[in-house]
N, C-alpha and C positions, 0 to 999 in steps of 0.2 A: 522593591527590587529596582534594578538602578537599569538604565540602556546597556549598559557595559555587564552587567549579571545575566541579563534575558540574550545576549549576542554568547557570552560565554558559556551559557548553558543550551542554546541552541546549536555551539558548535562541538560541544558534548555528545548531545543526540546524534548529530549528521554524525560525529565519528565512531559513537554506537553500532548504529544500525549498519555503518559501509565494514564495518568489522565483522557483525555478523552475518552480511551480501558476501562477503570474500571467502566464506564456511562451509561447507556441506549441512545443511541445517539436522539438528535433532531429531529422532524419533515422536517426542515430543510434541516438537513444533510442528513437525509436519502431520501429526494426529489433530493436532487444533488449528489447525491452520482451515483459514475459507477456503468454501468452494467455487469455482465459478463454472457452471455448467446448467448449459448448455453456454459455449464459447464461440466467437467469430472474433477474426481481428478485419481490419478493416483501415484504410486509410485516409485520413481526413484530407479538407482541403488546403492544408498549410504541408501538408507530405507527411504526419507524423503517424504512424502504426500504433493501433489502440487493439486493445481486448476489449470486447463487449460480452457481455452476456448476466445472467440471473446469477447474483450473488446469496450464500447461502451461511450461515455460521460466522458472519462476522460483528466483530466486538460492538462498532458504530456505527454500522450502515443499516438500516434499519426497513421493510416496507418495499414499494415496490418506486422509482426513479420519478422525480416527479418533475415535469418541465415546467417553466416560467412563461 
């Protein structure tokens, strides 16, 4: 796969996903969709608004956050 295949198919995805962000999501999706709860949002030192909390049912994330 070429730089020019791996950009065109990454800008497949981005317009995937902002396709399905623009949608009232699915019965479906929202049955399988992660949990995140117990939830806080909190704001970092650079000003940007995060969610924190215990993530549960999701595809990749796996285990409990592990720092460096």
């Amino acid at each position: 796969m070429t730089a020019d295949d791996n950009a065109e198919e990454s800008l497949r995805l981005v317009e995937e996903h902002l396709t399905k962000a623009i949608r009232d999501p699915l019965r479906a999706e929202l049955d399988s969709a992660p949990i995140l709860d117990p939830w806080w949002f909190v704001v970092d030192t650079d000003g940007y608004t995060l969610l924190i909390g215990k993530v549960s049912g999701h595809p990749i994330l796996r285990g409990p956050l592990k720092r460096s």
